[in-house]
C-alpha positions as CSV (number, residue, x, y, z in Angstrom):
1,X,-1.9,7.6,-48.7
2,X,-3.9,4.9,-50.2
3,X,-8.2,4.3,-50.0
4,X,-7.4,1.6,-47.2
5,X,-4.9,3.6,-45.6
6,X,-7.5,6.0,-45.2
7,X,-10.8,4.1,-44.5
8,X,-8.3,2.3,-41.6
9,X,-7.4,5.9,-40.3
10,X,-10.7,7.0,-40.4
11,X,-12.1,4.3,-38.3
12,X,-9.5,4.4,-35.7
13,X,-10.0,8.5,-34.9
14,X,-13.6,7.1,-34.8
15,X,-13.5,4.4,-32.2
16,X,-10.8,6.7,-29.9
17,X,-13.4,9.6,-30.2
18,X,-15.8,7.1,-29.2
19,X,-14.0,5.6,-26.2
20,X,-13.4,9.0,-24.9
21,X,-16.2,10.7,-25.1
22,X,-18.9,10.7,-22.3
23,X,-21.5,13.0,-22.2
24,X,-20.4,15.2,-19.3
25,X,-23.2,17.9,-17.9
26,X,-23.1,21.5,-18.9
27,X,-21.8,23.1,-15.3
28,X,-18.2,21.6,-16.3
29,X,-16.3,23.7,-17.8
30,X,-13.6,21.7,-19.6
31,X,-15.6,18.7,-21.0
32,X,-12.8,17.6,-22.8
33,X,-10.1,17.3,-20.7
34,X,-12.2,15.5,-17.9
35,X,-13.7,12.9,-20.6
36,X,-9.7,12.5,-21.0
37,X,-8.6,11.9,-17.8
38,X,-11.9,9.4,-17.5
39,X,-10.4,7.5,-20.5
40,X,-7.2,7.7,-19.1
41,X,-8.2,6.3,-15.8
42,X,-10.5,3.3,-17.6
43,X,-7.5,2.4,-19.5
44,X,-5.1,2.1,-16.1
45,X,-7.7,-0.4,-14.8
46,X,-8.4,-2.3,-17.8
47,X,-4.7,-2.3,-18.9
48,X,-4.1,-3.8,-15.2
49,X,-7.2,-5.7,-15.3
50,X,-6.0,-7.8,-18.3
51,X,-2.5,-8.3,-16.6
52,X,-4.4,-10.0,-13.4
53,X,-5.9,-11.9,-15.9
54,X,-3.5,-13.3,-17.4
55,X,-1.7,-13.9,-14.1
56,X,0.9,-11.5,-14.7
57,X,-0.5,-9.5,-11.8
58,X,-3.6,-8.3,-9.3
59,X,-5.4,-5.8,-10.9
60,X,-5.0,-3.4,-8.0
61,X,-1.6,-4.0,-7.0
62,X,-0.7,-3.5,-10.7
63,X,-3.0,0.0,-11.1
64,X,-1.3,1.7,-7.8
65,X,2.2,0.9,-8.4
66,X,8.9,21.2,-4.2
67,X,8.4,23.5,-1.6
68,X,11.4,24.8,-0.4
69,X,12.6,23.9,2.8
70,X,10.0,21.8,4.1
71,X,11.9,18.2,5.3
72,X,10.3,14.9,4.4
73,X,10.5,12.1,7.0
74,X,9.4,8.6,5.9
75,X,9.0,6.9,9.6
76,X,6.8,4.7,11.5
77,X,4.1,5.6,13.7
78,X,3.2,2.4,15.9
79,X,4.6,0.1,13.5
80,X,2.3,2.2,10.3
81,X,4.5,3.6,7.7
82,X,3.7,7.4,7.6
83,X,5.3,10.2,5.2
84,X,6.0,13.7,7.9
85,X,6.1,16.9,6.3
86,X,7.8,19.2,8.5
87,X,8.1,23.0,8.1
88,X,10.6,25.7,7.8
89,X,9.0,27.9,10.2
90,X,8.3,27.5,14.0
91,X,11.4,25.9,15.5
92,X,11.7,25.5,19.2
93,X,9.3,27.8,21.5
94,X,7.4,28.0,18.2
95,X,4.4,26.0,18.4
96,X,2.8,24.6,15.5
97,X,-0.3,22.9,13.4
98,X,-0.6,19.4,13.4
99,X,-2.4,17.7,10.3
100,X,-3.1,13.8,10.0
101,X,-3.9,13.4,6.5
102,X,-5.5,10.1,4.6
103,X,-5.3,9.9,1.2
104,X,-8.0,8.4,-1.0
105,X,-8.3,6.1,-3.6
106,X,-11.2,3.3,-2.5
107,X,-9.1,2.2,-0.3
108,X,-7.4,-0.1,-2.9
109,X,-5.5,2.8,-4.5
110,X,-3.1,5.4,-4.2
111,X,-0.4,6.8,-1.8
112,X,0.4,9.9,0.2
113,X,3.7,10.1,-1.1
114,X,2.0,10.8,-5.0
115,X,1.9,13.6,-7.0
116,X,-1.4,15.5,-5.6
117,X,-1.1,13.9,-2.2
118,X,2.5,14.9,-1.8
119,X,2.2,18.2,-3.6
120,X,-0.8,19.4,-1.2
121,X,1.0,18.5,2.0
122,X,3.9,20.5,1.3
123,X,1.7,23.3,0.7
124,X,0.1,22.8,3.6
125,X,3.6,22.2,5.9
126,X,5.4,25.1,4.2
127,X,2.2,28.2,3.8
128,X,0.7,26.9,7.0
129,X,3.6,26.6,9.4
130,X,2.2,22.8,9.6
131,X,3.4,19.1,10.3
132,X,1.6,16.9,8.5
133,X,1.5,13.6,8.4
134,X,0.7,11.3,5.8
135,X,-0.4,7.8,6.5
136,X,-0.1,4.7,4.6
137,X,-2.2,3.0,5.9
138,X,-2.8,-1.0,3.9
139,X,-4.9,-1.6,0.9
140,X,-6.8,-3.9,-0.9
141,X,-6.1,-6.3,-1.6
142,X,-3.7,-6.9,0.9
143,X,-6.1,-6.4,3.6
144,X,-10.0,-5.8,4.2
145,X,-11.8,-4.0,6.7
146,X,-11.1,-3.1,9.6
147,X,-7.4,-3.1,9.1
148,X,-7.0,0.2,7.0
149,X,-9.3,1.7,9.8
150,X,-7.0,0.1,12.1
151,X,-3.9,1.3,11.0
152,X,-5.1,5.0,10.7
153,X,-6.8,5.0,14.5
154,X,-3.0,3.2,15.6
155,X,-1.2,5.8,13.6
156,X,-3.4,8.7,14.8
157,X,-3.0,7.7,18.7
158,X,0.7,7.5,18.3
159,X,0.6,11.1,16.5
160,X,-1.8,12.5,19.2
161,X,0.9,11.4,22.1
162,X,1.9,14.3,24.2
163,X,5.5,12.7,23.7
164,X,5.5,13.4,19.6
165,X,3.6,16.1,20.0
166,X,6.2,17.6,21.6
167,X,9.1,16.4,19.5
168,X,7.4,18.1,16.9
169,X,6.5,21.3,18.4
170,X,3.0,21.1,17.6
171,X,0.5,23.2,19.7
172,X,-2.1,20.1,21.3
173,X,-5.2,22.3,20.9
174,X,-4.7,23.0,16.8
175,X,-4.2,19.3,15.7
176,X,-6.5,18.0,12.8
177,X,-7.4,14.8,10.7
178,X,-8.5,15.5,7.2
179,X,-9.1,13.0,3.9
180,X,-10.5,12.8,0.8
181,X,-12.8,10.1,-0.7
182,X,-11.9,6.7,1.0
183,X,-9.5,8.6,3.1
184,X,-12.7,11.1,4.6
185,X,-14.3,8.0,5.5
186,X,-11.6,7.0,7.5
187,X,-11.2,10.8,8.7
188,X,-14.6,10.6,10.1
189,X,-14.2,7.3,11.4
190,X,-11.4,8.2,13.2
191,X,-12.3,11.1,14.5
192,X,-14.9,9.4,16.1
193,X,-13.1,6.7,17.4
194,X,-10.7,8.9,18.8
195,X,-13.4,10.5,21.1
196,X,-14.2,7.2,22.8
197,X,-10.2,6.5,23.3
198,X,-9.7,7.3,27.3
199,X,-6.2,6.7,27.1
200,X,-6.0,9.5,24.8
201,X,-5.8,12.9,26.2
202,X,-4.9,15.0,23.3
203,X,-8.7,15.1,21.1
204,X,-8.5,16.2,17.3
205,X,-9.4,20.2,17.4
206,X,-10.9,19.5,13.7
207,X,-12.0,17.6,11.3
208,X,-11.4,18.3,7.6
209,X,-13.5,15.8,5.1
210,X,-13.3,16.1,1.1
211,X,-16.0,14.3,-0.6
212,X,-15.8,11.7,1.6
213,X,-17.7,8.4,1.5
214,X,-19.9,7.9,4.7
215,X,-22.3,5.1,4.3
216,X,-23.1,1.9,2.3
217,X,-26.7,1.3,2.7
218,X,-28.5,3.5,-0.2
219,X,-26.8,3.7,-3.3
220,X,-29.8,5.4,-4.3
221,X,-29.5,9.1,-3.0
222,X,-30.4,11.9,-5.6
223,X,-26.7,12.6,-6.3
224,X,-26.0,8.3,-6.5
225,X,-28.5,8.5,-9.5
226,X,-27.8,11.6,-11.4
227,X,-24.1,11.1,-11.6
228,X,-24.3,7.1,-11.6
229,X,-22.6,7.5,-14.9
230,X,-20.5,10.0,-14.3
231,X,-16.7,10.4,-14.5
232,X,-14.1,8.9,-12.6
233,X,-16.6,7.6,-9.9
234,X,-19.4,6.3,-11.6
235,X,-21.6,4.3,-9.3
236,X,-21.1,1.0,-10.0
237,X,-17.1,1.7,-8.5
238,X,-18.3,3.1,-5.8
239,X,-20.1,-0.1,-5.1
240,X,-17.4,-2.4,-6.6
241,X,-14.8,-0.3,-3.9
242,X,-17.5,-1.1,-1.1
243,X,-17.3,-4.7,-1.7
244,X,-13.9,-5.0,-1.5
245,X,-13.3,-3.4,1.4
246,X,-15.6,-5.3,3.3
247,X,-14.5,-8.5,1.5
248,X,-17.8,-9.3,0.0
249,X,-18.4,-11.3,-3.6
250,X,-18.4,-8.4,-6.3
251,X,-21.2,-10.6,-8.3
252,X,-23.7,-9.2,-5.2
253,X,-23.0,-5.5,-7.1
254,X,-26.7,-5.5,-8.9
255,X,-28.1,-6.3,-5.0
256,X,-26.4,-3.3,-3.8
257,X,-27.4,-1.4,-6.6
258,X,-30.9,-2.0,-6.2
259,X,-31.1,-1.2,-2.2
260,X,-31.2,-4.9,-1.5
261,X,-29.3,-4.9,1.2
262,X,-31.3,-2.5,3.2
263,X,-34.7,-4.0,2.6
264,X,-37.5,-3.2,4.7
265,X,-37.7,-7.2,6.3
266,X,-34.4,-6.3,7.9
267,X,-35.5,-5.7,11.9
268,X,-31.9,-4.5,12.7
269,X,-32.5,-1.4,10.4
270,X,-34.8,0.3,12.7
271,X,-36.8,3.7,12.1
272,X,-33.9,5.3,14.4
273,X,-31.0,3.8,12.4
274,X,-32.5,4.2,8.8
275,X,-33.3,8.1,9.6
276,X,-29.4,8.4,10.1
277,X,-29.4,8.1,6.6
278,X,-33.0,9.4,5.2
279,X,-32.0,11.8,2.7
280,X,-35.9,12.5,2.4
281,X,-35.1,14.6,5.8
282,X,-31.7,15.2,5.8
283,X,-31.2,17.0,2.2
284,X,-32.6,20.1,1.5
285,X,-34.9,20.4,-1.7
286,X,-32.3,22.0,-3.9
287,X,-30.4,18.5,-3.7
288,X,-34.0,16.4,-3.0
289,X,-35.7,17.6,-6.6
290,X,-37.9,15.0,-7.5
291,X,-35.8,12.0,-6.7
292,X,-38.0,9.4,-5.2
293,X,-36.3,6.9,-2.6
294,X,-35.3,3.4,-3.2
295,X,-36.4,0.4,-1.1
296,X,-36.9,-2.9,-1.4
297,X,-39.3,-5.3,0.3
298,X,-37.2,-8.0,0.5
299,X,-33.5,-9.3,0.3
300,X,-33.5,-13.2,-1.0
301,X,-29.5,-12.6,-0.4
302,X,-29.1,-12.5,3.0
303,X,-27.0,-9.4,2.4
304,X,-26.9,-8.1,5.9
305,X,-25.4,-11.4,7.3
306,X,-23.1,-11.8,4.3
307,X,-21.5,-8.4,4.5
308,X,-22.0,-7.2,8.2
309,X,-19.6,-4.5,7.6
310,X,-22.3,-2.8,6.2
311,X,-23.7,-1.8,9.6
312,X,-20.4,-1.1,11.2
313,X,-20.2,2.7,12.1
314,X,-16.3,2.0,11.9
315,X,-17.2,1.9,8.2
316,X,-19.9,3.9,7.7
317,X,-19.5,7.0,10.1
318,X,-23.0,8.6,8.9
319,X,-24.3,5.6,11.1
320,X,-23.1,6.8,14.2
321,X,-25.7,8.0,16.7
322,X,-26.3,11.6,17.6
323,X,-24.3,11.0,21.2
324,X,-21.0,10.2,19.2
325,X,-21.6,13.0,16.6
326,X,-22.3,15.6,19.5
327,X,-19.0,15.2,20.5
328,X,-17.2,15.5,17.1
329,X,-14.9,18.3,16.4
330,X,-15.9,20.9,14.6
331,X,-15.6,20.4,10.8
332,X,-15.4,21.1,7.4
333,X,-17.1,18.8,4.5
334,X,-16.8,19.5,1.1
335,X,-18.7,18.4,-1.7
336,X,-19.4,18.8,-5.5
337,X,-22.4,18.5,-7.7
338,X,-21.3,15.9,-10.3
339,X,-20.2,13.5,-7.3
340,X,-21.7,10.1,-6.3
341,X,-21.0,11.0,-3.4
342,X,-21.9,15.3,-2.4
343,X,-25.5,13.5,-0.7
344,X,-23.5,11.3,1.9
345,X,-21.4,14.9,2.7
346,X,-24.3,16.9,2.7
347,X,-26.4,14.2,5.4
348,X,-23.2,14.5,7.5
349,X,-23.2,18.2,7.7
350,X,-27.0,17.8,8.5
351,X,-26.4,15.3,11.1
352,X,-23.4,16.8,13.0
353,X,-25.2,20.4,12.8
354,X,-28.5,18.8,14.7
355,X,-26.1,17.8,17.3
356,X,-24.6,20.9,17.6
357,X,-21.4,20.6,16.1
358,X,-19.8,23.9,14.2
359,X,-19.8,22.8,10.3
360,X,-18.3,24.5,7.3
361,X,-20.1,23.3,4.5
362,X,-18.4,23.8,1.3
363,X,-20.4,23.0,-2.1
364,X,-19.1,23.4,-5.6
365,X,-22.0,23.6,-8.3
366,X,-19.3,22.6,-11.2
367,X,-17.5,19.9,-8.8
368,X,-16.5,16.4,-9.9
369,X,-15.1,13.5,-7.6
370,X,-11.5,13.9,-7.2
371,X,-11.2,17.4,-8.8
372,X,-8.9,18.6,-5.7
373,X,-6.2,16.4,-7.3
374,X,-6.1,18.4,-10.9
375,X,-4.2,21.6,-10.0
376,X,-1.2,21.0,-12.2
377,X,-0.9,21.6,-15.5
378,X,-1.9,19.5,-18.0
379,X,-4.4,18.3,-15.8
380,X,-5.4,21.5,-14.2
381,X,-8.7,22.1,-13.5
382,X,-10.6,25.5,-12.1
383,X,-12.9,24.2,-9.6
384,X,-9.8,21.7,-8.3
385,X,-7.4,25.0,-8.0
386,X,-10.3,26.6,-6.0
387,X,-11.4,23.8,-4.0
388,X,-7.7,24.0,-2.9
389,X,-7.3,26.9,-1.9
390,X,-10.7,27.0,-0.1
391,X,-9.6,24.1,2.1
392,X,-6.0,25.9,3.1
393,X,-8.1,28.7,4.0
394,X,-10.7,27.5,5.9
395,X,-7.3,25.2,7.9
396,X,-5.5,28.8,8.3
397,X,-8.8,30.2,10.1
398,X,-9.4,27.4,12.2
399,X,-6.7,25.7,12.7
């Protein structure tokens, strides 16, 4: 091999090292592989990025596109399309689970009929005598909010009928929703929703959240700032997924970023509805440290009126009063450490235990965002293999 053959080898190992690496904190345990799957899931986006760019494709429609025994159904439920897992067990006089599940993804991305999402719900159908049901419910940029919401309340009514309740032999008083990400945000919401639905007499027995997203109005909290840079949701996606859902300008990121949007001159943000989400009361000091909040005197943007979404409770379920939460199910809310969002979890848990509601809270101290999805080898992780098996337990006990 010749000098230049070299020197060009050299500097190629050297700028891939460089695009992989990112400093990753000490508590995870396979640096490596989660700087790879980082750099794996920058170069999906960027790859489709330059595609919608050159008017090939949108970015987002570009980026998205074996238990035994357990039968797969891909259906309807009022006019939603909806995967249904169905399991060996039970048969007739045998009554089972039910599970609504909503997959993640910043509600731009992903589907429950993909790898981890399919994978987990046949666990769950076949080792929990369980029918889920999977719900693909619209993206972006097809659609903006409310219409995801909208498709998962639509699809959860139908589900919760007495009528496919019974075609399915599922037991009325063990029926869940559960999510992860984008997909506990509309979990909670929901479940929430749900409550307020006379028409519909069968309630959600629990509720089931993984690092869900629960509120747009700080993007300040202790956990927004120390992982702000971290791996696979950094914080400026978060905010970037936020926008897009509620079909805002993505140049007004930097406002959001800086608490613009929830600036003191606002009268609708009252003492009541900014203590929904005052992590200064609502977090304990192991998660407080010495973070200091984050608010602005004055929005110049008009933010509020711009993106009114932001205020919704349809979108933000940590915005709910304590009247709606006191009638939640019970639930379980997992976070992680190195997560953008763990403080939005955490202020749930808070929230729903002050109005009485039972709560499982369920920390992981070397979490990431998304680790429940790496339980398969290459990309198998510890934490995610215990976080999932956590979760099925904690459905077994009190479901």
């Amino acid at each position: 091999m010749g000098l230049k053959a070299v020197v060009v080898t050299v500097l190629l190992a050297a700028a891939l090292s460089y695009y992989v690496y990112n400093p990753m904190p000490d508590a995870i345990q396979e640096p490596w592989k989660l700087m790879a799957v980082d750099a794996a899931f920058r170069t999906g986006i960027n790859l489709a990025a330059l595609k919608y760019h050159l008017g090939i494709d949108h970015y987002i429609t570009s980026f998205r596109r074996t238990m035994e025994g357990v039968k797969v159904s891909d259906i309807t439920f009022a006019g939603v399309p909806v995967r249904v897992y169905e399991p060996p067990a039970g048969g007739e006089g045998h009554l089972r689970r039910g599970l609504l599940y909503l997959h993640g993804g910043g509600w731009a991305f992903g589907s429950g009929k993909m790898g981890a999402y399919d994978k987990v719900s046949r666990m769950i159908s076949d080792e929990l005598n369980t029918v889920v049901v999977s719900v693909e419910y619209r993206l972006f940029p097809e659609v903006l909010f409310p219409e995801p919401f909208l498709d998962c309340v639509a699809a959860a009514k139908h589900f919760l009928s007495p009528e496919v309740l019974d075609k399915y032999a599922i037991d009325p008083e063990r029926v869940a929703v559960s999510g992860d990400s984008a997909g506990g945000n509309l979990a909670a919401a929901v479940a929430q929703e749900v409550l307020a639905e006379p028409n519909v007499p069968v309630k959600f027995s629990v509720q089931a959240l993984i690092y869900p997203v629960l509120q747009a109005l700080d993007f300040n909290t202790p956990s927004y700032v120390q992982n702000r840079n971290m791996a696979i949701l950094p914080r400026q996606v978060m905010v970037q997924f936020w926008l897009q859902y509620l079909g805002a300008d993505i140049s007004l990121q930097p406002q959001l970023i800086a608490n613009n949007h929830s600036a003191l001159q606002h009268s609708v943000l009252t003492p009541e509805l900014r203590s929904r989400l005052d992590w200064t009361s609502l977090l304990s000091q192991k998660f407080k440290k010495s973070y200091k909040p984050v608010v602005a005197e004055r929005d110049s943007h008009g933010l509020l009126k711009k993106i009114p979404g932001l205020l919704d409770a349809r979108s933000s379920p940590l915005l709910a009063g304590p009247e709606v939460l006191a009638k939640c199910p019970r639930a379980y809310i997992l976070t992680c450490e190195f997560d953008v969002l763990r403080d939005d979890g955490l202020m749930y848990a808070r929230r729903l235990k002050d109005a009485g509601v039972a709560v499982t809270s369920d920390y992981y101290e070397d979490g990431f965002h998304g680790c429940l999805s790496f339980t398969s080898w290459p990309l198998d992780f510890d934490v995610g293999k215990r976080v999932l098996r956590n979760y099925m337990t904690w459905l077994q006990n009190n479901l």
